[in-house]
Phi, psi and omega in degrees: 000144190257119172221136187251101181255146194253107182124122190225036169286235180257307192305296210300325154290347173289325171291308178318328195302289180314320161323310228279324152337311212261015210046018174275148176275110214239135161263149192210104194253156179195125181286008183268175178278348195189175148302111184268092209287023191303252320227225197218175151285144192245212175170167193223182195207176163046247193249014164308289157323334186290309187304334180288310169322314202282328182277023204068352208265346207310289199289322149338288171324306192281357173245011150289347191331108165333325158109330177329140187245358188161205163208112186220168182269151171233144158302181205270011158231014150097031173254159211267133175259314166205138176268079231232087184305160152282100162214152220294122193094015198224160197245005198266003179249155179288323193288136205247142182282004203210033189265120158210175176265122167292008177276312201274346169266353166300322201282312180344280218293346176282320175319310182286343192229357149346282216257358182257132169354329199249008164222139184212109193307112130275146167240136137111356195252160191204160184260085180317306221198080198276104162292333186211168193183095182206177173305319208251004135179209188243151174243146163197158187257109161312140152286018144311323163109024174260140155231102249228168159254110170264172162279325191209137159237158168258132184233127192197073196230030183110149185281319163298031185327133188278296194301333174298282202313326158297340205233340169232160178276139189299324187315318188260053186215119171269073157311115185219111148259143191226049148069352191263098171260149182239163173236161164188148191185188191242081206250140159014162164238111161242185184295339178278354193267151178230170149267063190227143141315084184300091178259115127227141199286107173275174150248214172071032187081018207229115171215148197230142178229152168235110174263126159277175152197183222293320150344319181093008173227204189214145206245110170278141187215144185233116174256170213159139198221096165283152223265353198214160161292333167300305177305298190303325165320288175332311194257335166320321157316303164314303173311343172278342198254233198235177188286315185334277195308293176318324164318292196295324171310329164286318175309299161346263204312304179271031163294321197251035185285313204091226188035263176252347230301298187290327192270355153285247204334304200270357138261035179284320182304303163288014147312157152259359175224037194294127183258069197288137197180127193266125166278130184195149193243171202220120188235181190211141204275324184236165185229047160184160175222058198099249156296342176241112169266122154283172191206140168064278174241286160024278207255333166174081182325148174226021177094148187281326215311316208282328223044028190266342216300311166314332198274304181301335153301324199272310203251348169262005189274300210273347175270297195336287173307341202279294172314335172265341171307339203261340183266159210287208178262355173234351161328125166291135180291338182285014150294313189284295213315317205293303181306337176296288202327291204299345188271337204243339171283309181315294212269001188267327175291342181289271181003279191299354161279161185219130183306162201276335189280323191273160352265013164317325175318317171322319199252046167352152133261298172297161170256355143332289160341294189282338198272340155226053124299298167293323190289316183308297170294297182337310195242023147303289242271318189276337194255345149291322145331328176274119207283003177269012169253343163331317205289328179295007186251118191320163141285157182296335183279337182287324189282179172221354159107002197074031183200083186303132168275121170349158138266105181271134195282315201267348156293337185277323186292219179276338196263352171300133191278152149235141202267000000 
């Protein structure tokens, strides 16, 4: 089998891996130049960890660890309100014993799948042109200026997919905004920073957080739920435009945030990795077309609200693979893709729901408002603490999320690896 992925993020090496198990021949075109060593904290929970065990990889992952000790809210003077340590087997904290940076778990899975025959990286490249999608395969035009024949392409280049966008009717592709824009970026370490995940609830709909991590710097975040039709105009605009602009809009809204509020701004120009990004999840009425398949955000972001989007990259790679693994030697792929879709959507629709309230709870506006948002957390952080209510909480590695991963005969057998 010829398989072509659009995408060298988390899903699309992940899928490599496994293909490259059954003997398919896998290409991995990616429009960056290289693995890109960007991106905030993820983390995986449930049968995600199972599949990173089946790829061997559990421990590598685990000495990548952001190095995070917990999560707590804090006040406009950096004293801690509530506090929810990290500790090990127990769930009571937001922050995960499975806490990485996504650049380092893109490069892991690139590491693991390099070097094997049967897989092979463009860089600096894009899927230009899908010409055909039919019974007898798929075509397509590179922006290399190349043009090749698969058996199967995959798109898994993102919720703003270029390949999605060729290959499905805007109808069957569902944008549910849910009012929320994020900053994210990369700042300095100074002697005041700790390892802890750093919440503070600012007012006015606003909140700024600081994450260490493994690096020797600190991953900064600024959110914002604007409070009015002007304001929400405003950062929509943005979200459309150039980083200029968006800088200077953060700067506008978060100059009077308080906290860390000015020394984040003022190294926000000098990042290399400032990101802006209107949260909105991606839902499809169908995820494959023939020859073509989604995969991972692509086919249905569910958002950082949830903390599934790694997992679910991950866990939907290894039923993808699992299904094409099952098919005969003269089979059409769109037998596995309908089997993909149908094993993995019921939990992929669990997933994406969200409570009506998130994330505005999040987002005080009043200082009333915030003020029993702290008291609420607060008194969450003591009755957390307590260890028979620790003990009543699955661990992330135990649980499995509502959703056991499959068993595939050829992931399974005697030659399956373990972390």
């Amino acid at each position: 089998m010829r398989v072509l992925i659009s995408g060298a993020g988390i899903a699309g090496p992940t899928l490599a891996w496994f293909l490259q198990r059954i003997g398919a021949r896998i290409t991995i075109v990616e429009k960056s130049p290289s693995i890109l060593p960007y991106g905030q904290n993820v983390d995986i929970s449930g049968s995600a960890i199972t599949a990173i065990r089946k790829m061997g990889l559990l421990e590598q992952f685990r000495q990548l660890n952001t190095t995070e000790k917990g999560t707590r809210f804090i006040d406009p003077k950096g004293r801690p309100i509530a506090p929810f340590p990290l500790t090990k087997g127990s769930s009571t904290s937001p922050t995960s014993e499975f806490e990485i940076l996504r650049g380092d778990l893109a490069a892991l899975l690139y590491e693991a799948t390099k070097d094997s025959p049967n897989v092979e990286y463009v860089f600096g490249t894009t899927v230009k042109q899908v010409l055909s999608n039919n019974d007898e395969g798929v075509k397509v035009a590179l922006s290399n200026g190349q043009e090749h024949e698969y058996d199967l392409l995959v798109a898994a280049d993102g919720q703003w997919s270029k390949v999605r966008t060729q290959c499905f009717q805007p109808e069957s592709v569902d944008v549910v905004d849910l009012g929320l824009f994020v900053g994210y970026w990369t700042i300095p370490r100074l002697a005041i920073d700790d390892d802890w995940w750093n919440v503070y609830i600012a007012l006015g709909s606003r909140a700024i957080t600081l994450r260490p991590d493994p690096h020797g710097t600190i991953r900064a975040m600024f959110t914002s739920m604007p409070c009015n039709d002007t304001q929400k105009n405003e950062w929509i605009q943005a979200s459309r435009s150039d980083r200029k602009t968006q800088e200077a809009l953060m700067r506008k809204d978060f100059s009077d945030a308080g906290w860390q509020a000015p020394r984040i701004l003022e190294a926000m120009d000098k990042t290399p990795d400032f990101y802006f990004q209107r949260v909105q999840q991606i839902k499809m009425s169908t995820w494959s077309q023939s020859r073509v398949v989604c995969l991972g955000d692509t086919a249905y972001a569910p958002t950082p609200l949830t903390g599934m989007g790694t997992s679910l990259a991950i866990i939907g790679a290894y039923v993808l693979a699992g299904e094409l693994s099952k098919l005969g030697r003269d089979e059409h792929p769109s037998k596995a893709l309908e089997a993909y879709e149908s094993t993995l959507r019921p939990f992929v629709e669990q997933t994406q729901k969200i409570p009506p309230f998130v994330p505005g709870f999040m987002h005080p506006e009043t200082a009333w408002k915030r003020w029993l948002l702290q008291s609420g957390m607060s008194t969450l952080s003591r009755v957390a603490a307590f260890p028979w209510f620790a003990s009543r909480l699955p661990d992330a590695e135990s649980r499995d999320d509502g959703f056991p991963l499959p068993q595939y005969s050829e992931f399974d057998g005697k030659n399956a690896l373990s972390g």
